[in-house]
Every structure is written in C-alpha cells, then in structure tokens.
C-alpha positions as CSV (number, residue, x, y, z in Angstrom):
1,X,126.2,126.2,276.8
2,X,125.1,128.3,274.0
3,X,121.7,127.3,271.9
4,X,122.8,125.9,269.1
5,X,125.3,123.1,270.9
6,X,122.4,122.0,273.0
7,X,120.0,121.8,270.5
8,X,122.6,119.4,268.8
9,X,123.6,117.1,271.8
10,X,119.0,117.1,272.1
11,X,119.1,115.8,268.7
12,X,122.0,113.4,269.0
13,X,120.0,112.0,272.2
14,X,117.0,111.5,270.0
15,X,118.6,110.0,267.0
16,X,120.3,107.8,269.8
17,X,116.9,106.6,270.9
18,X,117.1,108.2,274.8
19,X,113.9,110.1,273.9
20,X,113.7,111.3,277.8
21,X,117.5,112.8,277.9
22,X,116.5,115.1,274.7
23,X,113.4,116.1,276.2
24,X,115.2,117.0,279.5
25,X,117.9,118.6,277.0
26,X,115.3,120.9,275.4
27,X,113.8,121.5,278.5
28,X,117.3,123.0,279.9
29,X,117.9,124.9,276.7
30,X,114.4,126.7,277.0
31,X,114.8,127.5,280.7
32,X,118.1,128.9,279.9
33,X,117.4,130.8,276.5
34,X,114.6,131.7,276.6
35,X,114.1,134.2,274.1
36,X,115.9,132.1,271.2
37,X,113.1,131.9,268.8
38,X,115.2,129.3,266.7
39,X,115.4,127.3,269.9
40,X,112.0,127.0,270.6
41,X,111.0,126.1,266.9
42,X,113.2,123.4,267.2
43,X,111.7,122.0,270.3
44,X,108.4,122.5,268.9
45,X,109.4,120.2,266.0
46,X,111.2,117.8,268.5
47,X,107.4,117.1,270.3
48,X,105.7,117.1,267.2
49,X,107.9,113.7,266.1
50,X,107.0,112.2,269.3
51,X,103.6,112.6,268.9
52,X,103.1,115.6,271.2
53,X,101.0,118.6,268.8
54,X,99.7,120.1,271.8
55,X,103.2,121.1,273.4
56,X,104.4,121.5,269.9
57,X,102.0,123.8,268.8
58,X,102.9,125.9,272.6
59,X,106.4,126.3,271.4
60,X,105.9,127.3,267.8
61,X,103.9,130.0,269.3
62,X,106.0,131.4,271.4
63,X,108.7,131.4,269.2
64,X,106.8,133.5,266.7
65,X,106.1,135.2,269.7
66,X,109.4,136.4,269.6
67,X,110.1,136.3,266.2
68,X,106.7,137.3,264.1
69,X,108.6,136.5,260.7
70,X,110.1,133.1,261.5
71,X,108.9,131.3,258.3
72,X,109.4,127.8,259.6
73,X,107.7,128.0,262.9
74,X,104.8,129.6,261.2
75,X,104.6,126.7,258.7
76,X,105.2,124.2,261.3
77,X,101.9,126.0,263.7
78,X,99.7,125.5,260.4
79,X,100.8,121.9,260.3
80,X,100.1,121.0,264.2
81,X,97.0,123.0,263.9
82,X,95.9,120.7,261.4
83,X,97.0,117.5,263.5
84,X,94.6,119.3,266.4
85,X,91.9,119.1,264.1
86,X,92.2,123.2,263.9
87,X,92.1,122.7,260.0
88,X,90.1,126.1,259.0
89,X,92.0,128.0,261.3
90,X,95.4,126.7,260.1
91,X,94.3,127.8,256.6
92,X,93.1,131.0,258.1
93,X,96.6,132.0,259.4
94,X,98.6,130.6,256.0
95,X,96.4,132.6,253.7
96,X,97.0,135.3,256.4
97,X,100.7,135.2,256.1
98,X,100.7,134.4,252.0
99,X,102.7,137.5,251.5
100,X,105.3,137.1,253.5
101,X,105.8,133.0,252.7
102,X,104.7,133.1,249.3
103,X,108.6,132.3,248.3
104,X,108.6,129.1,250.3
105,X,107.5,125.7,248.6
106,X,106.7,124.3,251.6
107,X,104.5,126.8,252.6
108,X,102.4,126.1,249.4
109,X,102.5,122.0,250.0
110,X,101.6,122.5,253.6
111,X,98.0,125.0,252.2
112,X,97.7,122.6,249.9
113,X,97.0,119.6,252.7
114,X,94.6,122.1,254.7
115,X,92.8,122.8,251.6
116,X,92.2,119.2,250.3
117,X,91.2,118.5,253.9
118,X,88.6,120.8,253.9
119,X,87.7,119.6,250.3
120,X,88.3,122.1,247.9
121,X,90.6,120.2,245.4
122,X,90.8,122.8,243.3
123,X,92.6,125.2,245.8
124,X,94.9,122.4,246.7
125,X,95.9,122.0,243.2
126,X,96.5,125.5,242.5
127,X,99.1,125.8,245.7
128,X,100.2,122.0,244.8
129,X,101.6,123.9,241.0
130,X,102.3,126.8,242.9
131,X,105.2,125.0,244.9
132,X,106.2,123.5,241.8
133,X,107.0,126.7,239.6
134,X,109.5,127.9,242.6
135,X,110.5,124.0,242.9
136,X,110.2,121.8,239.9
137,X,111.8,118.6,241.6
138,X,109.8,119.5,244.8
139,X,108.9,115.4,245.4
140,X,106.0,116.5,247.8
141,X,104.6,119.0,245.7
142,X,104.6,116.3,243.1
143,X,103.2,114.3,245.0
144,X,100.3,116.0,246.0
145,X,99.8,117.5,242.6
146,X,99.3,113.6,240.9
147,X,96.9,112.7,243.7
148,X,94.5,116.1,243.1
149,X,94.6,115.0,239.3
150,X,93.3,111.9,239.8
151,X,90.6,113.3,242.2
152,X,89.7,116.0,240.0
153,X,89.4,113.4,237.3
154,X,92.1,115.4,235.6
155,X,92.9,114.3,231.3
156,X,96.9,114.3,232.4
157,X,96.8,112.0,236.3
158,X,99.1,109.1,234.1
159,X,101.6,111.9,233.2
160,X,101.3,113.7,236.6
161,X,102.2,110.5,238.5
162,X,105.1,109.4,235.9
163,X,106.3,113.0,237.1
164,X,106.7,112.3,240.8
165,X,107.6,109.2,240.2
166,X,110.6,110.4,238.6
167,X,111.1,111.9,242.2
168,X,110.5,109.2,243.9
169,X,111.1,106.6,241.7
170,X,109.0,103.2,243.8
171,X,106.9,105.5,246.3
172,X,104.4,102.9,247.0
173,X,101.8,105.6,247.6
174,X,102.8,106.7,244.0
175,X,102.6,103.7,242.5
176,X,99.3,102.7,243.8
177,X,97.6,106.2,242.1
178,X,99.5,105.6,238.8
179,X,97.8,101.9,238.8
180,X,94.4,103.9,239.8
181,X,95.5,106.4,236.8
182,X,96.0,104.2,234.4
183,X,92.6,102.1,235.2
184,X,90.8,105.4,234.6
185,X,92.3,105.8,231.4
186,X,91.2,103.3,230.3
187,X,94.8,101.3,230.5
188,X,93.6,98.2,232.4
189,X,97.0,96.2,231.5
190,X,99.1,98.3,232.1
191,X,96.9,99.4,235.3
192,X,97.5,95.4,236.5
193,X,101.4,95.1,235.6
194,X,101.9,98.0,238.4
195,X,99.6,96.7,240.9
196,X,101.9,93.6,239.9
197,X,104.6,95.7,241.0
198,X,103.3,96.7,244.4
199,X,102.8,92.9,245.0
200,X,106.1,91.9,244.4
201,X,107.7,95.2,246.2
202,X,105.8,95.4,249.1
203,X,103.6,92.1,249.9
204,X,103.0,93.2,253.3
205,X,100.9,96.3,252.0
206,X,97.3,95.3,252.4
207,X,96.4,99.1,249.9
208,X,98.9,97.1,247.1
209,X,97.5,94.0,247.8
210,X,93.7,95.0,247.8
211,X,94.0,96.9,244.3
212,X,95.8,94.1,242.4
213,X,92.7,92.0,243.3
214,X,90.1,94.7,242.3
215,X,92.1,94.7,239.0
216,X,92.7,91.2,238.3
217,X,88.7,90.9,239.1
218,X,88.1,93.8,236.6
219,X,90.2,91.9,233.9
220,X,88.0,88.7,234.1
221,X,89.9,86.6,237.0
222,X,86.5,85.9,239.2
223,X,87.1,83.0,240.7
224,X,91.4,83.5,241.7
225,X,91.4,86.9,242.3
226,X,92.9,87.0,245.8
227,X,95.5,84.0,245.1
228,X,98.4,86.5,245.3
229,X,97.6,86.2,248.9
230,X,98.8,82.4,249.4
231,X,101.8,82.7,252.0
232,X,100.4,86.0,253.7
233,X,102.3,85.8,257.3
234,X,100.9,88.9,259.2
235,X,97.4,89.8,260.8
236,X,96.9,92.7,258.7
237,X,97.1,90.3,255.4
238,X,94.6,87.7,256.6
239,X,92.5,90.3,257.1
240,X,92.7,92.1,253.7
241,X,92.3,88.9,252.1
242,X,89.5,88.0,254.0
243,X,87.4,91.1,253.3
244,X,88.1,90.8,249.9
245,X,86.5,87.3,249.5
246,X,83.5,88.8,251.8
247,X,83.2,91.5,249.2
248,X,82.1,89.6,247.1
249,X,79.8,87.3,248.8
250,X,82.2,84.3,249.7
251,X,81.6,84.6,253.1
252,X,82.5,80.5,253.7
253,X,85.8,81.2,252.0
254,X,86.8,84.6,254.2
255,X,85.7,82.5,257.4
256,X,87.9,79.6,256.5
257,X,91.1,82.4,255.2
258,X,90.7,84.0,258.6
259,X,90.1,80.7,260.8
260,X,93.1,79.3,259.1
261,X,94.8,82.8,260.2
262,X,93.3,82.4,263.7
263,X,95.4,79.3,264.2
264,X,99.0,81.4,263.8
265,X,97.3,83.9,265.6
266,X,95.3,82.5,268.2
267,X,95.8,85.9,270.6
268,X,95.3,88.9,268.1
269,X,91.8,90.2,269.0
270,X,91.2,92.0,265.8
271,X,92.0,88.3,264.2
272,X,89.0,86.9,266.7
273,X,86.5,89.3,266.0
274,X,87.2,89.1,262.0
275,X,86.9,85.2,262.8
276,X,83.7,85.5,264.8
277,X,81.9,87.8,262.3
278,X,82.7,86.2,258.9
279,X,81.7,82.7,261.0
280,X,78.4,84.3,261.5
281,X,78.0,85.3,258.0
282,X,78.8,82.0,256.5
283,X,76.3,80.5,258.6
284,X,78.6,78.6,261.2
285,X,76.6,80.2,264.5
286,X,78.2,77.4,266.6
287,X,81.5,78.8,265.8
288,X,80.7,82.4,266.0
289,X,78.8,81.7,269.3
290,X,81.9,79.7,270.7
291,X,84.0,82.7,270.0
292,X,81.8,85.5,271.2
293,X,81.4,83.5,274.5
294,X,85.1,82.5,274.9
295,X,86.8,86.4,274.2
296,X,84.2,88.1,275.0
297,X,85.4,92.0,275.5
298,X,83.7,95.2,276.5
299,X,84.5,97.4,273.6
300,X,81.8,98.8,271.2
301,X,83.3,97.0,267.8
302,X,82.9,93.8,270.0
303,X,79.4,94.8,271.3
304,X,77.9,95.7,268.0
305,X,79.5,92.6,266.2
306,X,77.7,90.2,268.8
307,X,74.7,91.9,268.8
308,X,74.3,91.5,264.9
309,X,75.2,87.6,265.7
310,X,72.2,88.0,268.8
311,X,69.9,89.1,265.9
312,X,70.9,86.5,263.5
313,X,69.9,83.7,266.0
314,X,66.8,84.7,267.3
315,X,67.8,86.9,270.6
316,X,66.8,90.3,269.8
317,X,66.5,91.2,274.2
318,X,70.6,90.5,274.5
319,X,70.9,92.4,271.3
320,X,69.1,95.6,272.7
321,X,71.6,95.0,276.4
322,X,75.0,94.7,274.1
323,X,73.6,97.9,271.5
324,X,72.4,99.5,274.7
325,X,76.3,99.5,276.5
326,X,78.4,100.4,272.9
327,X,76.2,103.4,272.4
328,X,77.0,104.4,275.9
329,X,80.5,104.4,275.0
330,X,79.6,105.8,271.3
331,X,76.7,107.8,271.3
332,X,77.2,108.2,267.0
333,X,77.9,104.7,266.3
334,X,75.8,104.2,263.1
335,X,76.0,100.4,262.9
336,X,75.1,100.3,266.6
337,X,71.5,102.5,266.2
338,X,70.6,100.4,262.8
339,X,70.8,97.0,264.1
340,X,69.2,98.6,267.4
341,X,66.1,99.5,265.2
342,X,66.1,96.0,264.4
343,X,65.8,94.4,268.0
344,X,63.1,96.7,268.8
345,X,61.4,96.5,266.5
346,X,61.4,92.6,267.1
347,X,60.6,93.1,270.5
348,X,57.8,95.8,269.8
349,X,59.5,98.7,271.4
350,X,58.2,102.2,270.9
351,X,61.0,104.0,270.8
352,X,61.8,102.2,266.9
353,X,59.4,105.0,265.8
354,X,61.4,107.8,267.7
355,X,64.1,106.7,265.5
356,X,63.0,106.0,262.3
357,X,59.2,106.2,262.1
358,X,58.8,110.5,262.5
359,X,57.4,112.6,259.7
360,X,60.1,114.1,257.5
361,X,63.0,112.0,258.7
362,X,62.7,110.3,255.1
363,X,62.1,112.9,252.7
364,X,62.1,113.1,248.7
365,X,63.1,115.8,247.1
366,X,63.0,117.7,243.5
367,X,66.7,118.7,242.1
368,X,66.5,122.0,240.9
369,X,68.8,121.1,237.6
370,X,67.1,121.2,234.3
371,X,66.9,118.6,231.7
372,X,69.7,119.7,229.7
373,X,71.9,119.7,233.4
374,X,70.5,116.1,233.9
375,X,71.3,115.0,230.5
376,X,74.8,116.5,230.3
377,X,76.0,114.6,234.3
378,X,74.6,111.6,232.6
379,X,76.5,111.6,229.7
380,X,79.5,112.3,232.1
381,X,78.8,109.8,234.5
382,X,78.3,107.2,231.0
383,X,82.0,108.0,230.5
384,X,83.3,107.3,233.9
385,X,81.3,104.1,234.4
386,X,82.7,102.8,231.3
387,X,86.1,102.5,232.9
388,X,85.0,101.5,236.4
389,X,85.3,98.3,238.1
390,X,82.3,96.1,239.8
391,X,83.7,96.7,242.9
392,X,84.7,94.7,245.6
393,X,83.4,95.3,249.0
394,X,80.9,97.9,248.1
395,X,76.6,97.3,248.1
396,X,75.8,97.2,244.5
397,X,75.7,93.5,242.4
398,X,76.5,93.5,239.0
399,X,77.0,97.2,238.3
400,X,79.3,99.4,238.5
401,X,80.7,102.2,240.7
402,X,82.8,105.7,240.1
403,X,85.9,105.6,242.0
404,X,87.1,108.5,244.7
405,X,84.8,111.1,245.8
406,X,82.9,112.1,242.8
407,X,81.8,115.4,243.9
408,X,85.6,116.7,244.2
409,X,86.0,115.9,240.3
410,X,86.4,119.4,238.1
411,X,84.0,118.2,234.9
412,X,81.2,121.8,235.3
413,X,78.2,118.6,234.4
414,X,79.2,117.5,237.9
415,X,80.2,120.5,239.8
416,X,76.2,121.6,238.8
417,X,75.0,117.9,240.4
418,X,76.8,119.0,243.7
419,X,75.6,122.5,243.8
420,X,72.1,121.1,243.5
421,X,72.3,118.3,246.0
422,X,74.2,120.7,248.6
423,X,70.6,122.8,248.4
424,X,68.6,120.1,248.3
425,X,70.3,118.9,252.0
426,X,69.8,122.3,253.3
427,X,66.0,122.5,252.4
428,X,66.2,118.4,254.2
429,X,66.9,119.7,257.2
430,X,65.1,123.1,257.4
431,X,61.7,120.3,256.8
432,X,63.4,118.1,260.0
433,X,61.2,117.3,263.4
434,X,62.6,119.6,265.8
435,X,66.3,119.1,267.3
436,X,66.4,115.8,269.9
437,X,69.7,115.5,271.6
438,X,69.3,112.0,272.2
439,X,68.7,111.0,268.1
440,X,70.9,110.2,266.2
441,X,70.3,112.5,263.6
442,X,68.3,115.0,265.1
443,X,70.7,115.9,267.6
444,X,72.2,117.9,264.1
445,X,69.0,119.2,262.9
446,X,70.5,122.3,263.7
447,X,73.8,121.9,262.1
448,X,74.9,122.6,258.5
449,X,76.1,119.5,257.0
450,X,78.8,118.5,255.0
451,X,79.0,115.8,252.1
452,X,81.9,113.4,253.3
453,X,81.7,110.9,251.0
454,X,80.4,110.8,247.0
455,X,79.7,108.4,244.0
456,X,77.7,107.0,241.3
457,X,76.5,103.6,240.7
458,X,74.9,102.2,237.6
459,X,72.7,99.1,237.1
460,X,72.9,97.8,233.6
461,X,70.3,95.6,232.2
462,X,70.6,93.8,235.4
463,X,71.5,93.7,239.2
464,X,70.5,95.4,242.5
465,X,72.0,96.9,246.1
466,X,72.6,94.6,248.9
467,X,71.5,95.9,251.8
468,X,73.2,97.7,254.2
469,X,74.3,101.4,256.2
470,X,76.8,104.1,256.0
471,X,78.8,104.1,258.9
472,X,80.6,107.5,257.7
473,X,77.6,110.1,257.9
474,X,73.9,110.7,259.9
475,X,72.3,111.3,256.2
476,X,72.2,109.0,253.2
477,X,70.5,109.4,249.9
478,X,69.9,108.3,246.5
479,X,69.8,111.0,243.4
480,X,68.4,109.2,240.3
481,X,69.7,110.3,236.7
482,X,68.7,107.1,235.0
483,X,65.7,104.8,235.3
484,X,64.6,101.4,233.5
485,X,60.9,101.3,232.4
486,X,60.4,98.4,234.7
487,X,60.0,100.3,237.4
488,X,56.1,101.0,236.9
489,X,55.7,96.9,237.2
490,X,53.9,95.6,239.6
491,X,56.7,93.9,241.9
492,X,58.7,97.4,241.6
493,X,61.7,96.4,240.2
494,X,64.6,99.4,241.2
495,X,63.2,101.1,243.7
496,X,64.6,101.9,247.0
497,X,63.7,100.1,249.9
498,X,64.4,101.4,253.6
499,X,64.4,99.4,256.8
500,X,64.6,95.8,255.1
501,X,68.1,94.5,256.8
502,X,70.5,92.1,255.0
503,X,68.9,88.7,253.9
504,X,71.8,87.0,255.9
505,X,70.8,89.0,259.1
506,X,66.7,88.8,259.5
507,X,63.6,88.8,257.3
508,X,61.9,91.2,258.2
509,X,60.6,93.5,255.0
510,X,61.1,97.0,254.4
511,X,59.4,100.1,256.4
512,X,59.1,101.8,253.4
513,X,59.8,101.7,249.3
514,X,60.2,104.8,247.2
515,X,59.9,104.4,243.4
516,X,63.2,106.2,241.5
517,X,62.6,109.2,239.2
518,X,64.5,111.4,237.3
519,X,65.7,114.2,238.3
520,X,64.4,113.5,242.2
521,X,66.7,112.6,245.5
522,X,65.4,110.5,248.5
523,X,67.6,111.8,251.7
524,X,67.1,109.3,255.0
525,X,68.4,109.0,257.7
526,X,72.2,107.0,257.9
527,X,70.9,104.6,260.7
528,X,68.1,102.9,258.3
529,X,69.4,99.7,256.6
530,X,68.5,100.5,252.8
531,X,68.9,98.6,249.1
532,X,67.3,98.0,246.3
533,X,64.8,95.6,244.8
534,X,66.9,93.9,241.4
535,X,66.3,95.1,237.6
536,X,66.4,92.8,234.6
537,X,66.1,95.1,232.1
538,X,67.2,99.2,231.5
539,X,69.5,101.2,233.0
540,X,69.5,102.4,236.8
541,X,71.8,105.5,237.4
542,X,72.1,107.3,240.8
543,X,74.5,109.3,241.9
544,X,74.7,109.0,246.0
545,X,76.6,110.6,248.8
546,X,76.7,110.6,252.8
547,X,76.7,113.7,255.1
548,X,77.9,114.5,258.2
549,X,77.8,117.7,260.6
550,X,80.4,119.9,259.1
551,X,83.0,120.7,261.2
C-alpha cells in the first residue's frame, strides 16, 4: 500500500476514535517507506495530538532529514520544541530558516508564540503583523496581534480585537480581551455588557465568570458582585466563586459557597482542600481540623495547606513534620519555606536565620533613573491607575493595581523603569552570601534571573498590603515612585514590613521594616511573608515585580 492511502486509513482510524490501530498504521507506513518525508511529518503531527512531543519532535526530524526544505515539518519542530520547553532554541531554528519560510503565515504566528514566551512582545507583534500583510483574515494572526496590543498597552487593543472578532465572531478568548480592552479604555459599560456576554455564552467558564465580577465590583456592585454565580453546577465554578468572595476578605461567605459545593461534591479532592482552607480562614478550625483529619492525603498542596492550619492553632512541631515531607517532594515550593520560617521560628530553631536572617539577603537599592525618568513613569503610571480596578484576589486594600505584566507595555517612561530594575537585580545578586544548594534562593545566587511577573500598585489617601508571598519567583521587591509625607511619623505609616505573617495566621511582628523612598527598590527574598503598615493620608506608588532563574 502506497504512502498516501495508509496515511488516510491512520487518520480515518483516529477520527474513528481506535487511537491504537492508527498508531500501529503509522507504525507500518514508516517501516515500509521509510524515506517519505511527507509520511513522517504526518506521523509527527499524529503524536503531537495525542500528547506525545517527544516522538513527535523524532519524526519531524527525520523527515527534514530527508527533506531539509519541508516547510511544514520545520514549523511543526519549532512548535514541539516549544511544548519541550526548548523555547530559545525553537526561536533559534525559525529565525534560522526566516528566508526560506518568510512566505508562510504560519510560520510568522508560530515565532510570534516563541517570542511572547520568552517576553519580548514587541518581536511577537512585529511577526503577529507580519502574518497578517501575506494573510489579512489569518484568525490566529489576529488573534495574537489583539492580545500583544493589549499587553503593550497599545492606543488601538478595542479596534485590534473588533478585528479578530470579525474572524472569529464569539471566540471566548476574544471576547474576554475585548472586555479587558475596553476597561482600559476607559469604557467600563461597555467593558461589563461583554463580560455579560461571556456569562450568558459560556457560564461554565470560570476566566468569563471571574472578569464579570471584577467588573461589576469596579462599577460599584460591592456587596452582589459574584451573584451571577447562583446555580453554578460544576467543581470548577464553586471554586471560582469561592476565591472570588476570599479576595476580598469574605472568607465566612467562600467557606459556606464551597461547603454548600462540598455537599454535591462530597468526593472531589480539590473541592475538600478549598473547603478545609477557606474553613480555616473564616475561623471554623473544628471544621477545617475534621477535614484535614478525615482526607488526609500525602501531596505537597495538601501538606502545606495543613501546616498553615497547624500554625493557625498553636502546633508549630506538626507544622515543621508536614513542611518538612512537601519540600521533599518540592524542594522550590515557596509557600512551603515561608510558613516553614514561621514554625521555626516558633519553636526557636536556628536554621530560621539560615533562611531569612543572613546579611544581604534583604537588600535596598538606589535606581539609577533620574528625576525627570521618575517623574515621567509616574505620570504614566497616574494614567494607567486611573482606569484600573481594586482588584480582587490580589494584596493591596483600597488601592489600585495595573493590569497584565507591566514591564511588557511599549510606553519608553516604562521601558526606562525596567531597564533600571533589571540592573538593579543583577547588582542584588552579585552582593548575595555565597551559593547554598540547600536555600531556597541561594541555590541561584549564581543564576541570572528573569522578571516573571510585573505591576504597579497605588495607595491613595488611604489603604495598605495584606500580608502575604509570591509563589511565582525566589525574589520579590518593592520600587517606590510615590510617597505620602506620613511616612516620617512615628508609627511609620507605609512602609514595608518583612517577616510579619497574615493577621489571620499568627501574631508574631515583623523581622524587619524599611521606610519607602523615592527613587529606591527593596529586593528580598520570595519566601519572607511581606506587607505594609496602612496610610491615611498622600499617595503611595510602587511599582513591583517577582523574579525567577531565567531559563
């Protein structure tokens, strides 16, 4: 049987469902033609729909192997690369092969995912408009473009997504930026009768679901902002509604969604968990001790989320034995190391010091950006804050936050912030304690560091941070660009304080408070609980991100 007819009885099989009889089919058809280039590039793409990019990646390889100029099996090797984790390399070999693939739009849409991944936006929406101009009506290139506008913080994101739309008239994903779009620009109406949209069209989407809250909330609906939930009828729901209410402090109300949820549910152990925390958190322990003690399960989430229950009742010794056995099984687990800190320091165990307590782990730092550079990402920053949300789930009270990863946006005023805080972490970790494999940060002392995460809050005439740890990165930090006069009072209103944990965890006070200045950037370590003591007066202004090794 020639090539072609057995690559269409394999696909026949696989639309059919017999997954095994088209593998066994592709099998046959690369034993027996071996050399068919075609063949092997469709058997590459057959694994990589069943989940298979290692084997994939084997066969798009060897049929480039055989045919070096096979534009679809070189596109679909960048793409598996990029499922491997192989992002820079993936880029390496499309920018490699621009020449000979510059004609094909899906050559420039598949760049354009390894460059956002590796965060340069602005490359992604260069090869984003490239595919356009050789495909206007390309709905992935469209796609793509509208999402880089609205990172970029781009003037045209509402017309961008109106033009995918057009593609893809109800894309959910679509619809969910043009509500974000619309928000930013300062449309907050016409921002809520989309998210409406998404709610209506797709009510088992927690994303949907999650933004029409944030936007009703936004609009002035405090108290009924989750309502749209009533009737939710999967796990996933009860559990976006839930967090939610626990973003913003109505823990009793998340425990009761979720208990309510735990009844229809009573087997789903994500359900149980979410139950046994937010229990915890509105202040039932008997409940959250009955559940931790009747499903008890040896994973870390489980682990850490019953050690911060050990902690909240007074038993900081089976705290330290359940932290002990997650980090075992997740050496990097932030959440696991901070709430470790806690129990020994309870207990009065040394090795809190190895962790947080060395010279230079908490450092502060001068921004090398002058006061005209200072004055010009403040004014920036004004203009974003202006049309962003309190939001919901996030540490700061009664402020506001940027929304999406600031440091990706194209405005020069903030382009100069990140150039200055990327040098900033560099001279950080050159003034480290020497490398310590066992530390949690340490262990990348050695290791240039990427910013994974960016944003800005502001305090206005009022309001503080809660609290709490960035589980994304192993380095946190605070930049300040705006600073009430209060803070030279005696009770140091707006300052940062490190190592004080949640006041519905333990009271215990902070290890250490640093007074906010202009122009300067505290970097810490991830692991250290951190917040900030409340203003009631001025403005507070910092711009904040979280690093990771870079990879």
């Amino acid at each position: 049987m020639n090539a072609a007819a057995l690559r269409q009885q394999a696909l026949a099989r696989a639309a059919a469902g017999d997954q095994a009889g088209a593998t066994a089919l592709f099998a046959r058809g690369l034993e027996a033609h071996p050399r068919d280039a075609a063949f092997a590039n469709s058997a590459g793409s057959f694994h990589a729909g069943q989940g298979r990019p290692a084997e994939a990646l084997a066969l798009f390889d060897r049929a480039l192997a055989i045919a070096p100029d096979l534009h679809e099996a070189a596109v679909n090797r960048a793409i598996m690369l990029q499922r491997l984790g192989r992002t820079r390399e993936a880029l390496a070999d499309l920018r490699a092969r621009e020449r000979s693939l510059a004609a094909v739009p899906r050559y420039w849409t598949t760049r354009a995912s390894a460059e956002r991944a590796l965060g340069d936006v602005a490359a992604a929406a260069t090869s984003y408009d490239r595919a356009i101009a050789r495909e206007p009506a390309n709905p992935k290139a469209l796609a793509g473009r509208a999402q880089m506008a609205i990172e970029r913080g781009e003037a045209d994101a509402v017309a961008a997504h109106q033009r995918a739309l057009a593609q893809a008239p109800g894309d959910p994903h679509l619809l969910l930026g043009f509500a974000h779009a619309l928000h930013a620009a300062g449309a907050l109406d016409d921002a809520l009768y989309v998210s409406g949209m998404l709610v209506q069209q797709y009510r088992t989407w927690p994303p949907g679901m999650e933004l029409h809250a944030e936007l009703r909330r936004a609009a002035g609906d405090q108290e009924r902002f989750t309502d749209h939930y009533v009737g939710a009828d999967t796990v996933e729901l009860h559990l976006s509604w839930a967090a939610m209410l626990a973003g913003v402090d109505r823990q009793v109300e998340a425990a009761a969604v979720l208990a309510a949820a735990q009844q229809r549910f009573p087997t789903n152990p994500n359900l149980i968990l979410a139950e046994a925390v937010a229990a915890g958190e509105a202040g039932d322990d008997a409940r959250a001790a009955a559940l931790f003690r009747d499903h008890a399960a040896p994973t870390p989430a489980w682990q850490v989320a019953e050690a911060r229950q050990r902690l909240r009742t007074g038993d900081p010794a089976a705290a330290e034995a359940l932290l002990a056995a997650a980090l075992r099984a997740k050496p990097d687990d932030v959440v696991a190391w901070s709430l470790r800190d806690l129990s020994w320091r309870l207990l009065g165990d040394a090795r809190h010091h190895w962790l947080h307590g060395q010279d230079r782990l908490v450092q502060v730092l001068r921004l090398e950006l002058s006061t005209a550079e200072l004055d010009a990402a403040r004014a920036m920053l004004d203009r974003l804050h202006d049309r962003s949300p309190v939001p919901i789930g996030q540490s700061v009270r009664h402020g506001s936050q940027t929304r999406g990863a600031l440091f990706l946006r194209a405005e020069p005023a903030i382009s100069r912030v990140a150039e200055a805080i990327r040098a900033a972490i560099e001279r950080y970790r050159e003034g480290l304690p020497p490398a310590d494999a066992a530390h949690p940060l340490l262990r990348h002392r050695d290791t240039p560091l990427a910013v994974v995460g960016s944003w800005s809050i502001r305090l206005d005439g009022a309001g503080h941070h809660a609290a709490h740890v960035h589980p994304q990165g192993v380095l946190s930090s605070a930049a300040y660009l705006a600073v009430p006069e209060q803070v030279t009072e005696a009770d140091q209103p707006g300052w940062l304080e490190l190592g004080r944990p949640p006041v519905t965890l333990l009271d215990l006070p902070p290890l250490r408070t640093i007074e906010p200045k202009v122009g300067e950037l505290a970097l810490f370590p991830s692991t250290l609980f951190h917040g900030t003591r409340p203003i009631s007066a001025g403005r507070r202004m910092t711009v904040a991100f979280d690093a990771a090794p870079r990879s």
